[in-house]
C-alpha positions as CSV (number, residue, x, y, z in Angstrom):
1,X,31.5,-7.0,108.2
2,X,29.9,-9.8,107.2
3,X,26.6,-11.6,108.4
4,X,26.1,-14.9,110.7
5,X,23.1,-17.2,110.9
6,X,23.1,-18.0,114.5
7,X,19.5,-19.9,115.1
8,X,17.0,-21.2,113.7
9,X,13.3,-22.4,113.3
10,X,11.6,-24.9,110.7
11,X,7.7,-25.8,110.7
12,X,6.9,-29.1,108.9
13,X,5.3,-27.9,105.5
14,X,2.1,-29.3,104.4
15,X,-1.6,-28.8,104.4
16,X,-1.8,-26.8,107.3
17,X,-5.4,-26.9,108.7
18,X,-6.5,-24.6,112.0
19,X,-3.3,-22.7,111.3
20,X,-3.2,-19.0,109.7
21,X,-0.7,-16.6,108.9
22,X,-0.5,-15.0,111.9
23,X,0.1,-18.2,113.6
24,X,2.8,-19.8,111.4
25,X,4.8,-16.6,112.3
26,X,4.3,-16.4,115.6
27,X,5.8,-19.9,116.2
28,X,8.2,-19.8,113.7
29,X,9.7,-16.4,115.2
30,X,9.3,-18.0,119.2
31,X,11.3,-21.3,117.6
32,X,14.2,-18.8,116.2
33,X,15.1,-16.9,119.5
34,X,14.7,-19.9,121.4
35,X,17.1,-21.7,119.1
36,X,19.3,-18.1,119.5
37,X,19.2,-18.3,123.0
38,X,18.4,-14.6,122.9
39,X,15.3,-13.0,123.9
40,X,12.6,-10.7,121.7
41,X,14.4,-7.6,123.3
42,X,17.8,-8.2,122.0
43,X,16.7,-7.5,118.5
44,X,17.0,-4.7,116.9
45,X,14.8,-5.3,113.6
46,X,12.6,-7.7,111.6
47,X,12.4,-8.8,108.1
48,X,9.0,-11.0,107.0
49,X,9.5,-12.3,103.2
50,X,5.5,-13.2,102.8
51,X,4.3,-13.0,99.3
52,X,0.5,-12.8,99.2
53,X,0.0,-12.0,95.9
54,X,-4.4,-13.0,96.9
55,X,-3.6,-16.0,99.2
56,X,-4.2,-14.3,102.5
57,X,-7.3,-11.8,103.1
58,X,-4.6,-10.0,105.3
59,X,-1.9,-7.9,103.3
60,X,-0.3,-5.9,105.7
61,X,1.7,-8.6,107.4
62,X,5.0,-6.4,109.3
63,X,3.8,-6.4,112.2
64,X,2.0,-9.6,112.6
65,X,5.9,-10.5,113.9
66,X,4.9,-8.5,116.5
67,X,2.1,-11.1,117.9
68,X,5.1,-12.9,119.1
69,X,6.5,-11.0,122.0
70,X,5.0,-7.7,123.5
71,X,8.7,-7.0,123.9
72,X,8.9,-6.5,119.7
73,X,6.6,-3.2,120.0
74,X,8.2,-0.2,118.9
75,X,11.0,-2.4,117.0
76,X,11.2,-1.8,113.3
77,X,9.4,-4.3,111.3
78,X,9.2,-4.4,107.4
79,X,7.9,-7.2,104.9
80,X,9.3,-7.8,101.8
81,X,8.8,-9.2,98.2
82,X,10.1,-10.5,95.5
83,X,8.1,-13.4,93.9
84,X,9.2,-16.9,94.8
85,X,12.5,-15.6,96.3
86,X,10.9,-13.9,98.6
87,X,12.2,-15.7,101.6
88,X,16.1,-15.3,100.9
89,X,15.1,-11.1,99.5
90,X,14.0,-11.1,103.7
91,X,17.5,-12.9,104.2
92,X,19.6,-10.8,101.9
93,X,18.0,-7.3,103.3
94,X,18.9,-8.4,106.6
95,X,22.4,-9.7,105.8
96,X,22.4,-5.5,103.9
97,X,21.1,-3.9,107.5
98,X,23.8,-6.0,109.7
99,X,26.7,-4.8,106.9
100,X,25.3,-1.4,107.2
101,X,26.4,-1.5,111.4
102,X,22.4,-0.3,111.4
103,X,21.4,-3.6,113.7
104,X,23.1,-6.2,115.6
105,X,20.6,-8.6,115.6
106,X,17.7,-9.4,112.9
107,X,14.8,-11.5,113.0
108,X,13.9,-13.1,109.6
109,X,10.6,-14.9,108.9
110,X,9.3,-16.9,106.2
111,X,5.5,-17.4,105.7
112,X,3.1,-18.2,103.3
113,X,-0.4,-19.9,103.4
114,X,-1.9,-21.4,100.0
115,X,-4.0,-24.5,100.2
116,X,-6.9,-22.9,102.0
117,X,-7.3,-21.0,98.3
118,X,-9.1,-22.8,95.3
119,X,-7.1,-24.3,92.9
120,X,-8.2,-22.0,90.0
121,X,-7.4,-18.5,92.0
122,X,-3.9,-20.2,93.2
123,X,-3.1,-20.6,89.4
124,X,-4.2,-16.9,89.1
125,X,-2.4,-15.7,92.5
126,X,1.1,-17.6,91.3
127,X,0.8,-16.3,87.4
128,X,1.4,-13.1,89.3
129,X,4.8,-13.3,89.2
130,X,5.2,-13.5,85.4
131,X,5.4,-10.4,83.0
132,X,1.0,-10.2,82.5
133,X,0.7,-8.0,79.9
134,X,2.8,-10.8,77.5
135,X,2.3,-13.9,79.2
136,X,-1.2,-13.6,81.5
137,X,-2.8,-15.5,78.9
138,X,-0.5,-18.7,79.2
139,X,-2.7,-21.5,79.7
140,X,-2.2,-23.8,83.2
141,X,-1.0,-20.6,84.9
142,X,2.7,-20.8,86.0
143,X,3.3,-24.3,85.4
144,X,2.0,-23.1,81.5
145,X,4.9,-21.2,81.9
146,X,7.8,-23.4,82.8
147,X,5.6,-26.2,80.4
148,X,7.1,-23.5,77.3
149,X,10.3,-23.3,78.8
150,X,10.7,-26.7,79.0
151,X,9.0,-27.6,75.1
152,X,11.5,-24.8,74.0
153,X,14.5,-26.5,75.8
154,X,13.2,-30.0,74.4
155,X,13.2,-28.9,70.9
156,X,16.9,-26.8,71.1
157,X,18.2,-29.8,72.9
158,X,16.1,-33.0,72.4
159,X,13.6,-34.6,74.6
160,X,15.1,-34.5,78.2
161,X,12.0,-36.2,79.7
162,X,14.0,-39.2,81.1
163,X,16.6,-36.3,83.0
164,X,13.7,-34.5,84.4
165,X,11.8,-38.1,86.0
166,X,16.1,-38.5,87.3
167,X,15.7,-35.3,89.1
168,X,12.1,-35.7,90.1
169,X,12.2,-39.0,91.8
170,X,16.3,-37.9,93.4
171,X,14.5,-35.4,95.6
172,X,11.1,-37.4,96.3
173,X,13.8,-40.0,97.4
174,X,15.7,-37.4,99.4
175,X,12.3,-35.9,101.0
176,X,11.5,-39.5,102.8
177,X,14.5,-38.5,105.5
178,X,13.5,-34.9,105.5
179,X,10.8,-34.4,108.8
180,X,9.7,-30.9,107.9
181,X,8.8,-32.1,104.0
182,X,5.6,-32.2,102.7
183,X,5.4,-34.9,100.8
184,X,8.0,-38.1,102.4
185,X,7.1,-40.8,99.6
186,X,10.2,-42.4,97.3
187,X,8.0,-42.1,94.1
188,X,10.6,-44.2,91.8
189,X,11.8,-43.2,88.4
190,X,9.0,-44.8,86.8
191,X,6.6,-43.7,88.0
192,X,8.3,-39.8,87.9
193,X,9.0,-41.3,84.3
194,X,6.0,-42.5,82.9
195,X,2.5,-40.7,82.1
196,X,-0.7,-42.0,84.3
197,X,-3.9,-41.3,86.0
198,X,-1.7,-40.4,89.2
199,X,1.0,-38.5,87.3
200,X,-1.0,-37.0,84.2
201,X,0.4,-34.4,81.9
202,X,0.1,-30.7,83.5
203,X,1.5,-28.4,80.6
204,X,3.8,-29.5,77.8
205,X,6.0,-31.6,78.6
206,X,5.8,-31.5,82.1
207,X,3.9,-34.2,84.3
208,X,2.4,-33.5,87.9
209,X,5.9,-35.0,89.2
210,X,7.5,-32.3,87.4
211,X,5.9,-29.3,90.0
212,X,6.7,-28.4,93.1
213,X,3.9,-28.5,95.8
214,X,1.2,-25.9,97.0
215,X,2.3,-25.7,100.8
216,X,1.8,-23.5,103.6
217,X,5.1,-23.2,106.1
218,X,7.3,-20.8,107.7
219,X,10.7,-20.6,108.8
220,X,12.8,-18.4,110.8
221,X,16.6,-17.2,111.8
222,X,18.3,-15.0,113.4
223,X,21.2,-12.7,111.8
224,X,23.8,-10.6,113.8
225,X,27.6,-9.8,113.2
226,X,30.4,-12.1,113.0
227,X,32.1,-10.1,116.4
228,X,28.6,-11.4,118.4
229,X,27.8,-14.7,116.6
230,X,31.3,-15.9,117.8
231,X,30.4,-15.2,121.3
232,X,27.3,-17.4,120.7
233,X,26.1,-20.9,121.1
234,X,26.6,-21.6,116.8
235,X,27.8,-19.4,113.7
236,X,27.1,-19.9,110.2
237,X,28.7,-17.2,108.2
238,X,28.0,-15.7,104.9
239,X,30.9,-15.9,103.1
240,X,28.9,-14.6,99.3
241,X,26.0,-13.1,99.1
242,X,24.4,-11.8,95.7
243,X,20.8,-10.8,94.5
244,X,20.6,-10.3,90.4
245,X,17.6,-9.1,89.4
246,X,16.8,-9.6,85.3
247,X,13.8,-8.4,82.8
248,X,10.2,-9.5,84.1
249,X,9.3,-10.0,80.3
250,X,10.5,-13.3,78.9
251,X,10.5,-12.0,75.3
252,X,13.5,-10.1,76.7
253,X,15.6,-12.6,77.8
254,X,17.2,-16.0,76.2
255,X,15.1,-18.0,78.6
256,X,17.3,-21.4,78.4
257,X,20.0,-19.8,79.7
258,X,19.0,-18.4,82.5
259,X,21.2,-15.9,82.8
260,X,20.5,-14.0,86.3
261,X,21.1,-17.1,88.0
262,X,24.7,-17.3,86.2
263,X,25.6,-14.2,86.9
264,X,24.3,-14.5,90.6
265,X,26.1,-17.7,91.4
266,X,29.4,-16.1,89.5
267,X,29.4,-12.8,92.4
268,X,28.5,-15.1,95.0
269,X,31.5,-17.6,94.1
270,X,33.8,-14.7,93.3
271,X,32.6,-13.0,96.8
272,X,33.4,-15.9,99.4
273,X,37.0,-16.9,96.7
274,X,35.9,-20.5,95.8
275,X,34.5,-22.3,92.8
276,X,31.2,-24.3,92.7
277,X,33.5,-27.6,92.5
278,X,34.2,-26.6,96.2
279,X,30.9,-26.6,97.4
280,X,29.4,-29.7,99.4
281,X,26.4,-29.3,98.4
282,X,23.4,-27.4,97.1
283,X,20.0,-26.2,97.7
284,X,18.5,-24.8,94.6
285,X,14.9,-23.5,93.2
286,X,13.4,-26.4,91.7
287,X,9.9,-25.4,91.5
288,X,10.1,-27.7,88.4
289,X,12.3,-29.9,87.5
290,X,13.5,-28.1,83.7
291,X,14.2,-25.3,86.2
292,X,16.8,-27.7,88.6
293,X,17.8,-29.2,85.3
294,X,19.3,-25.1,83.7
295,X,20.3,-24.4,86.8
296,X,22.8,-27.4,86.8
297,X,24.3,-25.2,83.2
298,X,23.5,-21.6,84.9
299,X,25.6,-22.6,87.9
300,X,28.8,-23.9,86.1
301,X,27.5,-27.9,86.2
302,X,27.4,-28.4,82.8
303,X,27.8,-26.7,79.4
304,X,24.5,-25.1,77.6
305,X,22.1,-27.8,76.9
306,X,24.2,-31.0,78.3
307,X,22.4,-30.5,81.9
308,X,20.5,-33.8,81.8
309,X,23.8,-35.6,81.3
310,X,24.5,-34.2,85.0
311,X,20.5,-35.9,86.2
312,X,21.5,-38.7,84.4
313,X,24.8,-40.2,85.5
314,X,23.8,-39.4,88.9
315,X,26.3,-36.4,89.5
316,X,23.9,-34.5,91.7
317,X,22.3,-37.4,94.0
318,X,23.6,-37.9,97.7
319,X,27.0,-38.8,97.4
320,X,27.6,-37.8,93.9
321,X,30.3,-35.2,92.8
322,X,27.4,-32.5,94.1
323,X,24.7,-33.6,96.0
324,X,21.6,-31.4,94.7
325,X,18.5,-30.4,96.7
326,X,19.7,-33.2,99.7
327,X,16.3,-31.7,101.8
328,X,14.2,-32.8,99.0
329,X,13.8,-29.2,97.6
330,X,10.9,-27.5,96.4
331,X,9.6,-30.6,94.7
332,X,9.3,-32.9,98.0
333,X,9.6,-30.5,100.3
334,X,7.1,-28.0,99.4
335,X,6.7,-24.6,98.3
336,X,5.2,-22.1,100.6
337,X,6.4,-19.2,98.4
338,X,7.5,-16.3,101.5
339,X,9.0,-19.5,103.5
340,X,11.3,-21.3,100.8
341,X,14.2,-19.6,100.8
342,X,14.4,-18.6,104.5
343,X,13.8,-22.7,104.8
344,X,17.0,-23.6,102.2
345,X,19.2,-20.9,104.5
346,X,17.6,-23.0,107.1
347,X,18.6,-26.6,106.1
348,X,22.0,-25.5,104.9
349,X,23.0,-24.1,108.4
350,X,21.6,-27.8,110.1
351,X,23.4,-29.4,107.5
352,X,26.5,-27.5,107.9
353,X,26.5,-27.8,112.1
354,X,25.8,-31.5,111.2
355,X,22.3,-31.2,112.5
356,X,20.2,-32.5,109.6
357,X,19.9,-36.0,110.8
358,X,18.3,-38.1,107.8
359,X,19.1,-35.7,105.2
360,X,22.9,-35.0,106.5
361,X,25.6,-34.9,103.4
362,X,29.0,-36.2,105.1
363,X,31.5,-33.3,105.8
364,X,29.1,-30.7,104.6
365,X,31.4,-27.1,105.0
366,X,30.7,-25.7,102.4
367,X,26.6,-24.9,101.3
368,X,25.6,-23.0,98.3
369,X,21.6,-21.4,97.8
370,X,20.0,-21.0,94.9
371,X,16.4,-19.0,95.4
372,X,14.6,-17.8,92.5
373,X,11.1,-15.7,91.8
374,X,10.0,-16.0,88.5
375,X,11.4,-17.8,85.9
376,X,14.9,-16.1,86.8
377,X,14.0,-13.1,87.3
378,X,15.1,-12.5,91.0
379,X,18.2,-14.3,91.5
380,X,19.9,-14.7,94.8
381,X,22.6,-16.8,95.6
382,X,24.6,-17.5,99.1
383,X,27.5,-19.3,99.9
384,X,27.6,-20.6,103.7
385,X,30.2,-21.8,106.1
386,X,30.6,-22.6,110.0
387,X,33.0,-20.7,112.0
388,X,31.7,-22.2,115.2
């Protein structure tokens, strides 16, 4: 039995002001079952991917869902997390509790609030999801992180600083057309390409165009069985679904390669019996754009280390051979960490009922997802399609 995505709700991300937690939910969740055409007492349980990790005073989030309805009282609620993939962990254990015949219908929500933190304690709240006792000291936080990755990919493979400015200013362009991004500005190349007061240097290599934004969103959908989704206004089936989880410390790991996001995108694929050349497109975890730029290798793209040749000639822009991030991803979009991947299984679905409008990729039937937490650490990968 496999799991449909049969509605849907997106906030615009951004600097949120007057909004909280608590209220990002609650009209994210209304905005799902609306779009369902069901009502809070047709489901049977509720998944909230909110990470915290310091950025909201409130940590005990479950039932916050409840706010939404009277009608969800008594309903089983659980949050979960798992770093920056935390929206599509909520996804995938509600894709597990529809499999398991244990619910018919699951609510799924999204949150996260950031930008009412100071900058330095966001640093420290994000550096959270690295491995502390080895890498807690990095300076710049996470981005110090992903600034090594990249210096180390740089020196292995040669400076790749003109790929990364390709992929940068492909999803800036690609946010414009995107209502619910963040940030709707085509920056260019050169400016993505060149160092300046507006775009200065943030760690290593990588610029301020190179990082994804602080955000607070939330998203929402609704999950049941294929038997009920087909008797239902839309149905977007799962046809792979994988989570790969890998060491925490990087010291562990070959870090270029990436390695739980290969392996998740080869069960996905090998799940729903297709190859990544039969995909229309694909939402990945660019939460910097040397992570986009090995996840082009990890995902069957390119060979080890010949990823910016894929940036470069243009291969993943709209209407290329695989259109990459068409919503803008992470770097245009925003990254409201519980919200992202609850937002990419979002997009994918209004892309793949040909509801996306601006961002819409021609013939889309075929969406792969790409969600990450840490620097591939939790790796979860799903392959969509529309039966209805």
């Amino acid at each position: 039995m496999t799991a449909c995505i049969v509605g849907w709700s997106h906030l615009p991300f951004g600097k949120l002001e007057g909004e909280t937690v608590e209220s990002l939910i609650v009209k994210a969740a209304v905005g799902a079952l609306d779009h369902a055409g069901i009502g809070p007492g047709d489901v049977d349980e509720i998944v909230l991917g909110h990470f915290n990790a310091g950025f909201s005073p409130q940590d005990f989030t479950a039932s916050l869902v409840l706010q939404a309805s009277d009608a969800f009282r008594f309903k089983p609620a659980t949050r979960v997390e798992n770093a920056c993939a935390t929206g599509s962990a909520a996804v995938h254990q509600g894709i597990k509790t529809i499999r398991a015949g244990a619910a018919r219908v699951v609510l799924v929500v999204g949150v996260e609030k950031m930008t009412s933190t100071p900058g330095p304690e966001i640093g420290k709240n994000l550096l959270k999801a690295s491995y502390l006792r080895e890498e807690g000291e990095i300076p710049a936080g996470f981005a110090g992180v992903f600034g090594q990755i990249a210096a180390a990919y740089f020196q292995k493979h040669g400076d790749q600083s003109d790929a990364l400015a390709m992929i940068a200013a492909k999803n800036h362009r690609n946010g414009v057309n995107n209502p619910y991004a963040q940030m709707r500005k085509d920056l260019g190349y050169d400016f993505c390409r060149q160092e300046s007061e507006k775009n200065p240097f943030v760690a290593g290599p990588l610029k301020r165009t190179d990082c994804s934004l602080v955000s607070d969103g939330a998203a929402a959908l609704v999950l049941t069985d294929t038997q009920t989704a087909l008797k239902m206004k839309r149905a977007v089936a799962f046809r792979g679904a994988a989570h790969v989880q890998d060491f925490l410390p990087i010291s562990k790991r070959d870090i270029l390669l990436f390695e739980g996001c290969s392996e998740g995108w080869k069960r996905a694929l090998d799940q729903a019996g297709v190859t990544v050349d039969d995909l229309s497109f694909v939402e990945t975890h660019d939460c910097f754009t040397i992570a986009e730029l090995i996840e082009y290798e990890a995902m069957g793209l390119a060979k080890p280390g010949e990823g910016a040749k894929i940036a470069l000639e243009g291969q993943t822009e709209m209407g290329g051979r695989l259109p990459v991030n068409p919503s803008g991803g992470l770097k245009a979009k925003g990254h409201p960490i519980g919200a992202s991947g609850v937002s990419m299984h979002v997009l994918s679905s209004m892309q793949l009922m040909g509801e996306a409008g601006g961002i819409q990729v021609p013939n889309a039937k075929l969406a792969g997802i790409f969600n990450m937490g840490g620097a591939a650490v939790a790796n979860y990968v799903s392959v969509l399609e529309r039966i209805k």
